[in-house]
C-alpha positions in Angstrom: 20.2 5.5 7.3 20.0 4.8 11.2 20.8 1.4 12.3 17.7 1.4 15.0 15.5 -1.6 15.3 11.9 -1.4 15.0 10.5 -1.4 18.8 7.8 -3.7 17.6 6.9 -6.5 15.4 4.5 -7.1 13.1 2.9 -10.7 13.6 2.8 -11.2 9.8 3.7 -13.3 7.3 5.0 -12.7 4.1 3.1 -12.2 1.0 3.8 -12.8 -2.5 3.9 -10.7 -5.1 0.1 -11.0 -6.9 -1.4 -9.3 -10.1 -0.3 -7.9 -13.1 2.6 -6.0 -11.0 5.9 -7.4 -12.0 8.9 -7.0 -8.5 12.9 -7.6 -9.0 15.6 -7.3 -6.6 19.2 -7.1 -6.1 21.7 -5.9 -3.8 21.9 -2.6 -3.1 24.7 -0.7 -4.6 24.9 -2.9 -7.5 26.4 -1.1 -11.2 24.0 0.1 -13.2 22.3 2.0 -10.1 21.7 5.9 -10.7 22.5 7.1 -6.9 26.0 5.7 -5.0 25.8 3.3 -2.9 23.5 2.8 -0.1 23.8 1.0 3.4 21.3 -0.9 3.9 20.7 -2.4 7.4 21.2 -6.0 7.6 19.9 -8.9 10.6 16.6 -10.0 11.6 13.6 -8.8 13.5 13.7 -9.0 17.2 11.0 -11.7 18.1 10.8 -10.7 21.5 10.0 -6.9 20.6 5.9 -7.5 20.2 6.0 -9.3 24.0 6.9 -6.2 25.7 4.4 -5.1 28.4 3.6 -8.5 28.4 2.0 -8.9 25.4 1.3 -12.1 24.0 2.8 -13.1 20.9 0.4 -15.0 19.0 -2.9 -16.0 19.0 -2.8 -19.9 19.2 -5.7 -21.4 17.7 -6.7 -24.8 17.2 -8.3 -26.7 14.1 -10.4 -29.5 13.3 -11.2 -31.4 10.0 -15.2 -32.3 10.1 -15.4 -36.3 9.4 -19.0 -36.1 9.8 -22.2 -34.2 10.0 -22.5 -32.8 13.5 -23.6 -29.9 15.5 -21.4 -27.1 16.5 -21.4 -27.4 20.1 -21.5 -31.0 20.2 -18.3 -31.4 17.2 -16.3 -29.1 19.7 -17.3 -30.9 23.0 -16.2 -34.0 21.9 -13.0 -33.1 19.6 -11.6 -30.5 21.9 -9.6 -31.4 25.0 -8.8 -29.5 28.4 -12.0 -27.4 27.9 -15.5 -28.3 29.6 -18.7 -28.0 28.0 -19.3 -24.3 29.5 -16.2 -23.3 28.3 -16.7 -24.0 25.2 -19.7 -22.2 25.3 -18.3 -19.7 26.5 -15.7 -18.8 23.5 -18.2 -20.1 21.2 -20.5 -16.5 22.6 -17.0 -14.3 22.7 -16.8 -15.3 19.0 -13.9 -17.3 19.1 -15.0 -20.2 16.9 -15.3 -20.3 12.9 -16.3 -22.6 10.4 -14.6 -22.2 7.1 -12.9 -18.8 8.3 -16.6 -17.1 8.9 -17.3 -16.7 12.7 -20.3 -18.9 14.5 -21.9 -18.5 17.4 -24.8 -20.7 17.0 -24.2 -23.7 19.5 -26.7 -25.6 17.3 -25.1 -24.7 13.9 -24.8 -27.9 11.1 -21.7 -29.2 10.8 -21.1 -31.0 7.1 -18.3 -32.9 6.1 -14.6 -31.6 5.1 -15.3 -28.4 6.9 -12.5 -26.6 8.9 -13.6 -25.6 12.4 -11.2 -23.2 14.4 -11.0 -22.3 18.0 -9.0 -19.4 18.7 -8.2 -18.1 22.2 -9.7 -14.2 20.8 -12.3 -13.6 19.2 -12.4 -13.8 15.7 -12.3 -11.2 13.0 -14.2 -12.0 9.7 -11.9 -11.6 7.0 -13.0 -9.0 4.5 -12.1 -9.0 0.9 -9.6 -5.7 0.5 -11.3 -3.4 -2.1 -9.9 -1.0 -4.3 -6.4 -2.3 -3.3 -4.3 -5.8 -4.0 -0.9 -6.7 -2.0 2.4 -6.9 -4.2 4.1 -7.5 -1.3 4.1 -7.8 2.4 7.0 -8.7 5.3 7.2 -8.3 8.4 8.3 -4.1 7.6 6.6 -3.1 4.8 3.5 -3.4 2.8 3.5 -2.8 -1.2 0.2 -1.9 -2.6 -1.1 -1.2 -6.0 -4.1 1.4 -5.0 -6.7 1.9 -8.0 -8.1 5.7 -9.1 -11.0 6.3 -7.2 -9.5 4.8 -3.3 -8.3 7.2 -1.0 -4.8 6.5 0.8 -5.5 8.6 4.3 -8.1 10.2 5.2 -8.6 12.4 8.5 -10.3 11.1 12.0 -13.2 12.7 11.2 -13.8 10.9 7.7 -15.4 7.8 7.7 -14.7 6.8 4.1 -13.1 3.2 3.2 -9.2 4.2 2.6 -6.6 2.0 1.7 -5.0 3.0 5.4 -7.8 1.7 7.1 -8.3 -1.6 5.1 -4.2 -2.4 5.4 -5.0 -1.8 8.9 -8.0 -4.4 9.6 -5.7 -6.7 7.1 -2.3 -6.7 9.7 -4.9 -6.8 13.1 -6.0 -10.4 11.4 -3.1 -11.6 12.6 -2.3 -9.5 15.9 -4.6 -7.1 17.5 -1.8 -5.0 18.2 -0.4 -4.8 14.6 -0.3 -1.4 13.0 0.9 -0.1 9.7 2.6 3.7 9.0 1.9 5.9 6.3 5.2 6.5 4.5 4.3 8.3 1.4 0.7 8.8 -0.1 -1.0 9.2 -3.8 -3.5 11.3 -4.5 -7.4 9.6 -4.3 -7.6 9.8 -8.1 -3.8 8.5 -9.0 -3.5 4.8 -9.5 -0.3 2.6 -8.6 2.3 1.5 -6.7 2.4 2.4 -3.2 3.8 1.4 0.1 3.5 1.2 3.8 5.3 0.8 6.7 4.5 -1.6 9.6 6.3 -0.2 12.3 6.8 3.1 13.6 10.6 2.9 13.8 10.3 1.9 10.5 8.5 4.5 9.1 10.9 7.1 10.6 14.1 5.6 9.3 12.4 5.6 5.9 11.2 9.0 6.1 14.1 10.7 7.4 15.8 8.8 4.7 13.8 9.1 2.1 16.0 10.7 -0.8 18.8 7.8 0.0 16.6 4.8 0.4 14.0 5.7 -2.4 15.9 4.6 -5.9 12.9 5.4 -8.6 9.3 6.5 -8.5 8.4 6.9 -12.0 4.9 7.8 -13.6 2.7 7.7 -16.4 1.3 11.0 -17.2 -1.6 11.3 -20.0 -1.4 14.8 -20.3 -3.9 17.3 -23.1 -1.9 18.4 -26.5 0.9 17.6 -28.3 4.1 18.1 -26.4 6.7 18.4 -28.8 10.1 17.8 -26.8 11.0 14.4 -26.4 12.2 15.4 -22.7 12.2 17.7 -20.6 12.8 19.2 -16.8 10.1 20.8 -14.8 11.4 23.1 -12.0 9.4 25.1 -9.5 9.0 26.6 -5.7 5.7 25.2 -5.1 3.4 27.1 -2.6 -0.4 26.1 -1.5 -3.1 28.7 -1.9 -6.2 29.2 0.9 -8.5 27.2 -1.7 -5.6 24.3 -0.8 -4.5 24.2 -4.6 -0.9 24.3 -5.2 1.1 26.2 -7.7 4.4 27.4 -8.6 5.7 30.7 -6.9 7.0 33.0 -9.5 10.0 34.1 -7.2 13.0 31.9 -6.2 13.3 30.2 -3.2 9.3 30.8 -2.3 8.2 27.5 -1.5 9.1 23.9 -1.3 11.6 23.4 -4.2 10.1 21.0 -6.9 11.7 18.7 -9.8 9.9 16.9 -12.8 12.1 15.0 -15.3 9.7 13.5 -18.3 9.9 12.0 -21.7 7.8 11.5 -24.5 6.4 7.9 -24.8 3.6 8.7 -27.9 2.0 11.7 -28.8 -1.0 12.9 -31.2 -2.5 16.1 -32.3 -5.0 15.9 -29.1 -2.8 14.1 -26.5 0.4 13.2 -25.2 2.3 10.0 -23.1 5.0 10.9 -20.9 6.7 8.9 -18.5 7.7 11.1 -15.1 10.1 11.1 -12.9 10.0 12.7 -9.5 13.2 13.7 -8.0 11.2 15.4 -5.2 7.8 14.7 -3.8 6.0 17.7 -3.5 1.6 17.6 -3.1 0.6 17.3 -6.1 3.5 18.3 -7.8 2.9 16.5 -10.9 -0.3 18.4 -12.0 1.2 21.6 -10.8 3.9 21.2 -13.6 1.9 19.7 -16.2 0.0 22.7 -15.9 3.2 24.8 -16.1 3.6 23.6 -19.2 0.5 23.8 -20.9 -0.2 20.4 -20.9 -2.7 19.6 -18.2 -3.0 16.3 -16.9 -6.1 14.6 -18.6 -9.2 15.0 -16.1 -7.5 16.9 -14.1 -10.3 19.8 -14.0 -8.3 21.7 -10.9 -5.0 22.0 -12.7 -6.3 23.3 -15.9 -8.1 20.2 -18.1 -10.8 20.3 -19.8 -10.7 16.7 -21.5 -12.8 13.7 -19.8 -11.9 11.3 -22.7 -11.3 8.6 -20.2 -13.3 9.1 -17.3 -10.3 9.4 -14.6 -7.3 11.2 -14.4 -4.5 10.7 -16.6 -2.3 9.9 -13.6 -0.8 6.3 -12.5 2.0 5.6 -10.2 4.0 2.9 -12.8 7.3 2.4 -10.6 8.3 2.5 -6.8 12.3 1.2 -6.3 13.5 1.5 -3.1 15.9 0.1 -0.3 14.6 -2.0 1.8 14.8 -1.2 5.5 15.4 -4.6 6.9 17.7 -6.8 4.6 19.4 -3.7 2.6 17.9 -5.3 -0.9 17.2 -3.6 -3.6 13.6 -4.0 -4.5 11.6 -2.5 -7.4 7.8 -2.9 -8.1 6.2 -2.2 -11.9 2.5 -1.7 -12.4 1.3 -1.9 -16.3 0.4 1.3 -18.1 -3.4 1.3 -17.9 -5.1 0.5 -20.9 -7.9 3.4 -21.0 -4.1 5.5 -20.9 -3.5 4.4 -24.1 -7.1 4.4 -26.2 -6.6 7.8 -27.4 -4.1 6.6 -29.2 -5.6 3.8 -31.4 -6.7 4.6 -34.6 
């Protein structure tokens, strides 16, 4: 890994882990670890990195408790000092003033007791519930998502669809409008799981560029068609992409990006089977491509060969993501339960 600092800070703050996901960490490096050691870069963020160009650093807002029923205009002019009446009116027409976190603009709007009034010195953003998507975790480099089936990650400039990119992106721009977050890895729209972002570009390319070092474990639950009778297995190809844009494995050595599937058999019935998957590269779609290989399609997955619907997605969820992290050289590793439609095929 690079020791370079990220050129620009995120104004966030952390976020706690949330959901059904379970996160550990530990140093990096530590026994038990299945790659050697890695360096992790240690320190803190520069603070002084987000002012450059003379940006400010923070939007500084100020709050008031309502005592007592009032009018908007007339709670402010009284309460807030150093501003004139027109001034106020002013920011109250840019949009800088919210009651209970929802933006006003009204100058005449009721005012009822216990509620939180906020001036802000830009205008402010309504906050809108994230769907599809739920933080795990979020510092001041990263962002840890679990993304449900059905939610893109990225989707192009011309595509206007809700992604979990462009929500992330309204999410760290709450805090500064210059915030921006960095795709490091993606899953496909109908995967589900654990996934993560980066919030600075320097980030993002010291990640990226060392992606096999930093990236401990990313580990899958597969519900593939048939009974797959070895308890384990490994999956090797060259995968190519064809001119429909489907991917497949080249028949001849070398032709293609080189691709590797370790799996093991969870449960298995006449009809269907539960692996758990491990990537050791991270090819498109590399997963369905080899589940295909095999003759055990992934369930829903109509492109790569299925033909079973039984649980109205496909069979695919992102369970694990274990990685360095870029900052404080910790060891951090998300989980994400097994979903539960995975496992109705099974019960009797």
């Amino acid at each position: 890994m690079n020791n370079r600092k990220p050129n620009r800070k995120n104004h966030t703050k952390s976020t706690p882990n949330t959901g059904n996901a379970k996160r550990s960490h530990k140093p990096a490096g530590k026994s038990g670890s299945h790659r050697p050691e890695a360096r992790g870069k240690t320190g803190v963020f520069d603070k002084n990195a987000a002012q450059e160009q003379g940006k400010p650093e923070k939007n500084v807002a100020k709050t008031y408790i309502v005592q007592e029923p009032a009018e908007l205009l007339n709670f402010l002019v009284e309460h807030v000092s150093g501003m004139g009446r027109n001034s106020i009116k002013s920011a109250l027409a840019r949009g800088q003033v919210s009651v209970n976190g929802i933006p006003r603009t009204v100058f005449n709007f009721p005012l009822e007791q216990g509620q939180t009034v906020v001036l802000s010195k830009e205008k402010i953003t309504p906050v809108v519930p994230l769907t599809g998507l739920r933080i795990l975790h979020e510092d001041e480099a990263i962002i840890v998502i679990h993304k449900d089936a059905g939610l893109l990650s990225v989707a192009s400039a011309q595509e206007q669809e809700v992604t979990a990119y462009r929500q992330l992106t309204a999410h760290v721009r709450r805090e500064h409008p210059y915030n921006r977050i960095f795709v490091l890895h993606r899953l496909d729209r109908d995967t589900s799981g654990v996934m993560m972002f980066a919030k600075s570009e320097a980030i993002q390319q010291e990640m990226q560029q060392a992606w096999k070092e930093v990236v401990y474990e990313r580990t899958y639950i597969a519900l593939v068609e048939g009974q797959v009778k070895k308890a384990a297995g490994t999956i090797t190809s060259w995968l190519k992409e064809s001119k429909t844009l489907k991917m497949y494995s080249s028949p001849y050595p070398n032709d293609g990006q080189h691709a590797v599937t370790h799996y093991k058999l969870l449960q298995a019935n006449r009809h269907f089977s539960l692996l758990e998957v491990r990537l050791e590269t991270g090819r498109k779609n590399q997963i369905r491509v080899h589940m295909e290989d095999i003759g055990h399609p992934i369930v829903g997955d109509k492109k790569y060969g299925s033909k079973a619907k039984s649980i109205g997605r496909l069979g695919l969820h992102a369970r694990v993501l274990s990685f360095i992290h870029p900052v404080t050289g910790v060891l951090l590793r998300f989980e994400s339960d097994i979903p539960k439609t995975f496992l109705n095929p099974f019960r009797e």
